[in-house]
BAMIMI-538984 format. One record per residue: residue in three letters; x, y, z of N, C-alpha, C in turn. Coordinates in pm, whole numbers, plus 32768, in hexadecimal, padded with zeros to 4 digits. Last residue first. Example, Ala and Ser with C-alpha at 12.3 -4.5 7.8 and 13.67 -1.06 7.14 Angstrom:
! BAMIMI-538984
ser85057F1F82C485577F9682CA850A80038313
ala85277DC7830C84CE7E3E830C85287EB6830C
END
This chain:
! BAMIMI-538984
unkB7665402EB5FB7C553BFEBA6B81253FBEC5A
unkB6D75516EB01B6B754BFEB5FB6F45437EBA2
unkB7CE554AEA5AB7A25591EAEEB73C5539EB2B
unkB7F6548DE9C3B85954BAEA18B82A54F7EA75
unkB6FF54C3E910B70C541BE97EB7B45448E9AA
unkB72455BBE8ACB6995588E935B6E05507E94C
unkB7E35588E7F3B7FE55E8E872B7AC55BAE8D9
unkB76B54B8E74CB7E85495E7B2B7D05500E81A
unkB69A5595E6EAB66354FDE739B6ED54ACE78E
unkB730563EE685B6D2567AE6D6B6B055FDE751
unkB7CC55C0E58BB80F55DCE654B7C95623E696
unkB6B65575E52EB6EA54CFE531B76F5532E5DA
unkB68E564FE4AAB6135621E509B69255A3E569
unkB74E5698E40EB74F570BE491B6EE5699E50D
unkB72355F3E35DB7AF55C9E3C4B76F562DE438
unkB63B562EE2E3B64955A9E331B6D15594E384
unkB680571BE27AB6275739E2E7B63856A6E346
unkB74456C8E1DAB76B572BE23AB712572BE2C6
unkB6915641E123B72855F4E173B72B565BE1B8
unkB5E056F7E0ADB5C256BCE107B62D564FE154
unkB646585DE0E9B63F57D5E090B62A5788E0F5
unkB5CA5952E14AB5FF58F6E169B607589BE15B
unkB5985AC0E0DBB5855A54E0B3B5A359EFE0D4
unkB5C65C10E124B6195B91E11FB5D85B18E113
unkB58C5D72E124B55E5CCAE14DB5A45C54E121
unkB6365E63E1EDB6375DFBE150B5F45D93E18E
unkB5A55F4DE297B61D5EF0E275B5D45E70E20F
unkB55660C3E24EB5406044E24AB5A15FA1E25A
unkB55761CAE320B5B26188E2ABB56F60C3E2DA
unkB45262C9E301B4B46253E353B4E461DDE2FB
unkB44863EEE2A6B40C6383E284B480632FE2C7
unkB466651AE359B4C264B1E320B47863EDE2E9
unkB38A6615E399B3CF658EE3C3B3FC653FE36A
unkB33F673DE3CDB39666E3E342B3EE6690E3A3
unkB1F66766E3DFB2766707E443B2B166F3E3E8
unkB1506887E3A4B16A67FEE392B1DE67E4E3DE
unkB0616983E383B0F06956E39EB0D168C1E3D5
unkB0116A49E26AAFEF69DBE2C0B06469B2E300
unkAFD26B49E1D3B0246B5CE26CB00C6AECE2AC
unkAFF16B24E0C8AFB66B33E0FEAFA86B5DE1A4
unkB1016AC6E0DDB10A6B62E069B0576B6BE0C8
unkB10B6993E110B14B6A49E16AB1136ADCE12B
unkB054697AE079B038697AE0B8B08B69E3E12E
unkB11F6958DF6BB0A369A5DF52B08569ACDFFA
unkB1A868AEDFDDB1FA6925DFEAB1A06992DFC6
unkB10A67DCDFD9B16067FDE04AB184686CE03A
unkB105678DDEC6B0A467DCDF2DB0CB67C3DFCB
unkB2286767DE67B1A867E8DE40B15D682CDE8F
unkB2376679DEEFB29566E8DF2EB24A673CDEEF
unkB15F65CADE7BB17465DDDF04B1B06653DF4D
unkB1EA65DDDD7BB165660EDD8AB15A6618DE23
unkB2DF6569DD92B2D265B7DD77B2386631DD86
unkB23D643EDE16B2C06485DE4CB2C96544DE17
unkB1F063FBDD21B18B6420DDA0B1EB647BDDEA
unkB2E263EEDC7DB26D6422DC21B230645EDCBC
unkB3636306DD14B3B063A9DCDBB33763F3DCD9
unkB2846265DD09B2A8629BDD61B2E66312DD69
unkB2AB6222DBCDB22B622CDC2AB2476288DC98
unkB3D361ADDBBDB3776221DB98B2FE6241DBB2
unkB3B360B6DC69B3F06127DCA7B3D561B7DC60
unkB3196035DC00B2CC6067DC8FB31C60CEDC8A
unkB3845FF1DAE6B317605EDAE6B2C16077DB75
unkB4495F5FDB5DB4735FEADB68B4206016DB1F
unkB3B65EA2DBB4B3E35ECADC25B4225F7FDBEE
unkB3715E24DACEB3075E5EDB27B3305E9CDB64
unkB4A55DFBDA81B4325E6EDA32B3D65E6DDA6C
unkB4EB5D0CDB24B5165D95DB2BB4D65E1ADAED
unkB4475C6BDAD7B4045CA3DB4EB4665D37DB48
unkB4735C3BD9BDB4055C5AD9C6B3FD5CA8DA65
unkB5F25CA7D938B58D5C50D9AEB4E55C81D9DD
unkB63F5CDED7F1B5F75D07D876B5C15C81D8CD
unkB7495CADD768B70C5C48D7B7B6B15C7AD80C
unkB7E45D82D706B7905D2DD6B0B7475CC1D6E2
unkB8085E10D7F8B7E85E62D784B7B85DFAD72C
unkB7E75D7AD943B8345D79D8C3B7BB5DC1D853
unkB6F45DDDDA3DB7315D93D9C3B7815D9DD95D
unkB77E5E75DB6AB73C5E6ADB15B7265E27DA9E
unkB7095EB5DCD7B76A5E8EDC71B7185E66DBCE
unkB7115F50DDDAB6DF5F6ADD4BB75D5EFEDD14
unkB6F15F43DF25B7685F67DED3B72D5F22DE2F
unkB61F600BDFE6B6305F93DF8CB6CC5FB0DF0E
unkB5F460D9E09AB60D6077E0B3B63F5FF2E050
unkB57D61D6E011B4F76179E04DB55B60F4E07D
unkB65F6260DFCDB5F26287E01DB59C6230E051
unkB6B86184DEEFB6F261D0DF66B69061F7DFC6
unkB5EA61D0DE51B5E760FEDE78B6556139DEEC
unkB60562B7DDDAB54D6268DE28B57C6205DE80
unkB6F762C8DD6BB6FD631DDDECB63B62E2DE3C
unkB6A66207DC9DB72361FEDD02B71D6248DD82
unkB610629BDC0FB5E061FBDC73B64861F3DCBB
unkB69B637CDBA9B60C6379DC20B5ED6318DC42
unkB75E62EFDB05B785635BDB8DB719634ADBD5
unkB7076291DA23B6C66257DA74B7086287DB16
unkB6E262CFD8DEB6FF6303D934B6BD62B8D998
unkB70D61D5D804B6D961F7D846B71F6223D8BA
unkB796615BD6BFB7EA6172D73CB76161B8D774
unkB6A6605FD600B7016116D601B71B6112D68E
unkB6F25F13D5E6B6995F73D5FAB6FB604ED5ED
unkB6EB5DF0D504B7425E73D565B6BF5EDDD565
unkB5F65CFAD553B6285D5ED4E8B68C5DD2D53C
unkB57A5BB6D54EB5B05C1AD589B60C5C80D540
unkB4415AFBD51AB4E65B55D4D5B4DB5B90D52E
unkB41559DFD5CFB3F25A6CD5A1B4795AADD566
unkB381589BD5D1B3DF58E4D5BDB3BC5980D5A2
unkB2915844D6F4B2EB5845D690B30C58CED636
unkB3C258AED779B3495815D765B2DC5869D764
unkB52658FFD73DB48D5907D758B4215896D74F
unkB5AB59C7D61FB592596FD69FB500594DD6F9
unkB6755A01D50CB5E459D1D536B5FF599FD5B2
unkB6F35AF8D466B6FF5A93D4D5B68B5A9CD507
unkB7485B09D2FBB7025B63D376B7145AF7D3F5
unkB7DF5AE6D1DFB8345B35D24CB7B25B54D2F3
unkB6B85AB1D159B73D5AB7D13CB75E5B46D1BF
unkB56E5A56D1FFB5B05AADD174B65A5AACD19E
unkB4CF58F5D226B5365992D22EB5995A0DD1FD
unkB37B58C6D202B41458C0D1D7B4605930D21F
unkB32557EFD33EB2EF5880D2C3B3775869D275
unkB34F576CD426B3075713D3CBB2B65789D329
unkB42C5737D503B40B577FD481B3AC5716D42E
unkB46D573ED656B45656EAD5FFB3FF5740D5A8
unkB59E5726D6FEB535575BD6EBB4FB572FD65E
unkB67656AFD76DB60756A2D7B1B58E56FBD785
unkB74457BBD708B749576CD763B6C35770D795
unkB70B58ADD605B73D58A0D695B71657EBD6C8
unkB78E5882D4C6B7255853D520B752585BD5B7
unkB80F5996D3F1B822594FD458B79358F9D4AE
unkB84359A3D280B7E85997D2F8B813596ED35E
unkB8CC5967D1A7B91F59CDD1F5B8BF59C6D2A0
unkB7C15971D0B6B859596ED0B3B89759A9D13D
unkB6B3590ED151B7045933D0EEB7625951D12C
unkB5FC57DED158B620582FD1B1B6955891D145
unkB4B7578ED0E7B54457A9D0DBB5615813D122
unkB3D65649D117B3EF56EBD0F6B4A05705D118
unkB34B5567D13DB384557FD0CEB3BB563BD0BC
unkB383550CD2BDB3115518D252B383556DD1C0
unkB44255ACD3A2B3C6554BD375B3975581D301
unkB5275593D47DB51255E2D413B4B4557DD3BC
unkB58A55C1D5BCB5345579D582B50D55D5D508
unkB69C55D1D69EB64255FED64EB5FF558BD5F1
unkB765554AD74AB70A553DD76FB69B5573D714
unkB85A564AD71AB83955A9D730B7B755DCD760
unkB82256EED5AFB85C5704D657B7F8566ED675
unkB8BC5720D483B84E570ED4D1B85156FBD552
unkB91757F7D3A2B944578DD419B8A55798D43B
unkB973581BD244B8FB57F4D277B92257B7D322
unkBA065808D147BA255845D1C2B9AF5848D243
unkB90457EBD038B98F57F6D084B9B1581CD0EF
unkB79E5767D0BBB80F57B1D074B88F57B5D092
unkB6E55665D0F2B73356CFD141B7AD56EFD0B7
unkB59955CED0D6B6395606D0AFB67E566DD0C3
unkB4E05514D170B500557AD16BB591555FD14A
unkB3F35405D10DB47E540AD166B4A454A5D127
unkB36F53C3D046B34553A0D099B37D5402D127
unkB320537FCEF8B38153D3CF66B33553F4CFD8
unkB28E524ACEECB2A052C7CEBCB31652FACEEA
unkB17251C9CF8EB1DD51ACCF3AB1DF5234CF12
unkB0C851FFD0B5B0E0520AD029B1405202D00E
unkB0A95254D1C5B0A151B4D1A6B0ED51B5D0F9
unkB199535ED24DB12C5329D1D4B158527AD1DF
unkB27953C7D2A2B1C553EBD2EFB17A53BDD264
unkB3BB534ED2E3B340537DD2A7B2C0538CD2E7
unkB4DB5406D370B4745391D369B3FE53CBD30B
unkB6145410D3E4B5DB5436D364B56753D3D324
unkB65C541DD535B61353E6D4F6B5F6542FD439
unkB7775408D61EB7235453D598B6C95412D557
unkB83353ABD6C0B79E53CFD6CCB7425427D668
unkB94B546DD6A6B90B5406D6E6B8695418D703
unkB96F556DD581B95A552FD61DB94D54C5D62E
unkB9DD555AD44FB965555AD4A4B9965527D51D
unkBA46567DD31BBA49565FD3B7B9CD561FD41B
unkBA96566DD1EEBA4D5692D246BA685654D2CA
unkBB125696D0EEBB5856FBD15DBAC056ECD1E1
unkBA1556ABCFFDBAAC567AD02ABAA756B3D0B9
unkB8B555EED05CB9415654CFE5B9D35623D029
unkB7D25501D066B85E553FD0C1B8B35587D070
unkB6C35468D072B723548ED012B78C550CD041
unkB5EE537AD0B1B64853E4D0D7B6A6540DD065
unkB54052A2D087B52A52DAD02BB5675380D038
unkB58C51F1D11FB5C051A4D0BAB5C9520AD048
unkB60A5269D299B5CB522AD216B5CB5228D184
unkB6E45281D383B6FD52B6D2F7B6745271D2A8
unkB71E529AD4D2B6F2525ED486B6B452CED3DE
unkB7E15268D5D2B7E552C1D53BB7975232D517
unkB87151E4D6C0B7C6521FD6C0B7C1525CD629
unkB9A25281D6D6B940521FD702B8D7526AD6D6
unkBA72530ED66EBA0852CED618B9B1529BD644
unkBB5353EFD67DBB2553A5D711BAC852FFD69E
unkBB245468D57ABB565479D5E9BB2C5450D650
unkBB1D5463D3F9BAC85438D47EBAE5542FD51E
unkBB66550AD2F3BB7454DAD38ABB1054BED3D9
unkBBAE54D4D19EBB3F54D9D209BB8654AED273
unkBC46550ED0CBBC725557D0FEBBF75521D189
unkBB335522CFD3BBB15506CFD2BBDC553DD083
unkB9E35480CFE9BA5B54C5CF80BADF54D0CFB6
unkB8EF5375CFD4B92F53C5D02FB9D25407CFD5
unkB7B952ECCFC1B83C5356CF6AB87353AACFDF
unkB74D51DAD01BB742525DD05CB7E0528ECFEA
unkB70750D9CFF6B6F25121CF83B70551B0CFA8
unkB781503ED0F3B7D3504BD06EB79150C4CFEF
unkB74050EDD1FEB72350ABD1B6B77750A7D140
unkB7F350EAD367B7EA515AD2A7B7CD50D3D23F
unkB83F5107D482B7D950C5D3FCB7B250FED391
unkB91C5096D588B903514BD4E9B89150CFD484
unkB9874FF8D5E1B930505AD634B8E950D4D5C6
unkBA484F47D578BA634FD7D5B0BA0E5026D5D9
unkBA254E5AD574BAA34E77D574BAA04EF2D5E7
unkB90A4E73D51DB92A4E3FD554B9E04E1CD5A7
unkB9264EEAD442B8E84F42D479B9024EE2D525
unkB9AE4E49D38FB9F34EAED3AAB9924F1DD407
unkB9134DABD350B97D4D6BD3CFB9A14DCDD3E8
unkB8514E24D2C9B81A4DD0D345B87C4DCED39C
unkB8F44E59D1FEB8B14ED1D24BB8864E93D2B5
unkB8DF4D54D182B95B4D6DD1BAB93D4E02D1F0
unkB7D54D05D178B7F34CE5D1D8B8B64CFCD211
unkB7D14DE8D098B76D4DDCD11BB7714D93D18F
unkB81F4D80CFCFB82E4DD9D013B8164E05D09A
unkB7BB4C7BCF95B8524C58CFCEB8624CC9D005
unkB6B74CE1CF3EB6BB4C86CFBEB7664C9ACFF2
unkB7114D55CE78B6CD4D9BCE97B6CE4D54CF56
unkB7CD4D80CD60B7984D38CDCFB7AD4D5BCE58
unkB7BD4E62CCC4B7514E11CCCEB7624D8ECD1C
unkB8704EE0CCC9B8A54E84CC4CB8364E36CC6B
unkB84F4F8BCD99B83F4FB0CD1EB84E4F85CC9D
unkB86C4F05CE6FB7FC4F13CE6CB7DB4F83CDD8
unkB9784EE6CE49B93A4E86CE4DB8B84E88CE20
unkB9AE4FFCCE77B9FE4FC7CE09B9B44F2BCDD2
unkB9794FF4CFB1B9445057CF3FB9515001CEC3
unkBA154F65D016B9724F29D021B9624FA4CFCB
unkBB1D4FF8D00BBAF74F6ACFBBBA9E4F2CCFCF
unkBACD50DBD0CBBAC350ECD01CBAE05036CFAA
unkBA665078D194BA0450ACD140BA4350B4D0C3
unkBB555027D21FBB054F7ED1DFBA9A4FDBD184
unkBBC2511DD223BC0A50C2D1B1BBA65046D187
unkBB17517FD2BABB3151A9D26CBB785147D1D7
unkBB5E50DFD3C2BAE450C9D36EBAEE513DD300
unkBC73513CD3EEBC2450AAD3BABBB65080D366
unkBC6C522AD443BC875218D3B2BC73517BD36A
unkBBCA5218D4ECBB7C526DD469BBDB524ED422
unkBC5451A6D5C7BBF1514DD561BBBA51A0D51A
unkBDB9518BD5D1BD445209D593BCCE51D0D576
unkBE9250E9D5F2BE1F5115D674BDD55187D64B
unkBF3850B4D4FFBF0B504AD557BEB05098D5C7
unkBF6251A9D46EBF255133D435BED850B9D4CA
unkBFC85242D526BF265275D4F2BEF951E9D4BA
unkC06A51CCD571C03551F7D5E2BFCB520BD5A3
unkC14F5215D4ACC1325150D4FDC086518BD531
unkC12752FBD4A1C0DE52F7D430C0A7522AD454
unkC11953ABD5BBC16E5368D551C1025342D4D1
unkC05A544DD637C0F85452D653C165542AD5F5
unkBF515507D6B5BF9F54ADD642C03154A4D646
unkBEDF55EBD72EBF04556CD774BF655500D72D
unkBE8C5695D698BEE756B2D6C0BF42563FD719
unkBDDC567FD572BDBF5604D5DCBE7B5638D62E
unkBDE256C6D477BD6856F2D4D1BD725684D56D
unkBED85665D3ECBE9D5719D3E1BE325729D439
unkBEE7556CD415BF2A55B7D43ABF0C5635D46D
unkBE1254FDD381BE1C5515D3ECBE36555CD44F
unkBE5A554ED28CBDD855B5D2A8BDF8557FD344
unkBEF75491D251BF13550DD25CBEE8555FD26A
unkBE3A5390D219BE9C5394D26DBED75417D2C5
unkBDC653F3D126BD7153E1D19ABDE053F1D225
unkBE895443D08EBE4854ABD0B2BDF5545BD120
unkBEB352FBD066BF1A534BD08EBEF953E3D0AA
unkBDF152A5D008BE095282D06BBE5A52E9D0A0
unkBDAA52E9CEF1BDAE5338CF2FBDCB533DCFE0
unkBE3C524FCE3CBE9652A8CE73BE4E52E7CECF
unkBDA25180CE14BDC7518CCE92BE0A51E7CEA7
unkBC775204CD42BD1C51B1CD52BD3751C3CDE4
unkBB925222CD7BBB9951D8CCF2BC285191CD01
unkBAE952F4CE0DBB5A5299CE2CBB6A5215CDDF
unkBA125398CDC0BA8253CDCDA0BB255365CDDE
unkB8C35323CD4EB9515319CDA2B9C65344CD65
unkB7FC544FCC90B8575391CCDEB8E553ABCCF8
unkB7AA551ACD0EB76954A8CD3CB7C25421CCFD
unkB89E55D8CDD8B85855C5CD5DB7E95562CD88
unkB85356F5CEBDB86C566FCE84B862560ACDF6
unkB8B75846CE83B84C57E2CE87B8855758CE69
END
């Protein structure tokens, strides 16, 4: 857990900021390289001496050296935001941090993050994220609640509940996602064969919503499928006779983005003005 006051009192900790780079950013090369073209670590550094400022009570000088430094770098982290050891910010554009955030160690944010409030009111305002904490670009984490230790935020999705330690949230808005138990699924495989469709399915901690409609059709079907061959075979036993015809193989539907469809249209319209030439 974070504390609540600032844990950047000395500069040594520059030097873990620096070195957290390293460890999460495979692109990194030198250390010339992190200082001069990292703006998380820029705006990182103008946050912790607009921190330091905004804790000796002045309050304005803070605020406008967070000003330049948001201005520098595209990253807006208010000065009263607690932020702990070791923080990355990757890519940074669009981050925005408010006054009443509070960030543990070891954490990780995208481009495009928002840590915002949902209150006119004075107070805590701004959600706090625990240790180890990433968040994915483009997410939106609102209002005074906590994300716990270890949490992942998928990308672009936006939390406004708390989140319990170690789970991954995605979504609009946000939903836990939990491992699930291995499922026998041989019988959708041999359904989505038979009827034409090649099955595919969601990652074990990431279900995809259409993929789970799709593979409660394909159990559905197993299910009719089975009941179908029953009375069929109840029906010979009866002496009915039937056509065992081969259900006809279906071909895949395909979808045609719309650049595709506009080029196909655009040498449909050359081909015609060649032939009528």
């Amino acid at each position: 857990m974070p504390l609540e006051t600032s844990p950047d009192k000395k500069f040594s900790h520059w030097k873990e900021d620096i070195q957290s780079v390293f460890e999460r950013d495979p692109a990194a090369r030198n250390t010339l390289e992190v200082l001069t073209a990292y703006p998380g670590v820029h705006a990182l550094i103008f946050h912790r001496l607009s921190h330091r400022l905004w804790n000796l009570g002045l309050k304005w000088l803070a605020r406008m050296l967070s000003h330049i430094g948001r201005w520098l770098t595209g990253i807006e982290i208010h000065p009263g935001a607690v932020i702990g050891r070791r923080f990355f910010i990757d890519h940074g554009m669009g981050v925005v941090i408010g006054e009443t955030a509070v960030i543990g160690d070891d954490c990780t944010l995208y481009h495009g993050v928002t840590l915002g409030g949902t209150s006119w009111e004075k107070g805590k305002r701004h959600p706090t994220l625990s240790d180890n904490v990433v968040v994915g670009a483009g997410a939106k984490v609102l209002g005074p609640i906590l994300v716990g230790e270890g949490a992942r935020i998928g990308s672009n999705s936006v939390v406004v509940k708390d989140v319990p330690a170690g789970a991954t949230v995605v979504g609009v808005p946000g939903k836990l996602i939990t491992a699930r138990q291995q499922e026998p699924d041989g019988h959708r495989e041999a359904i989505a064969k038979k009827i034409g469709f090649d099955a595919y399915g969601a990652t074990k901690d990431a279900p995809d919503p259409v993929a789970e409609a799709i593979n409660c059709m394909l159990d559905h079907m197993h299910v009719m499928d089975n009941k179908m061959q029953s009375m069929c075979e109840a029906l010979k036993r009866m002496g009915v006779e039937e056509n065992d015809e081969e259900l006809p193989a279906l071909e895949s539907c395909e979808i045609i983005s719309t650049a595709e469809e506009l080029q196909k249209i655009d040498e449909q319209i050359v081909q015609d003005e060649k032939t009528a030439e």
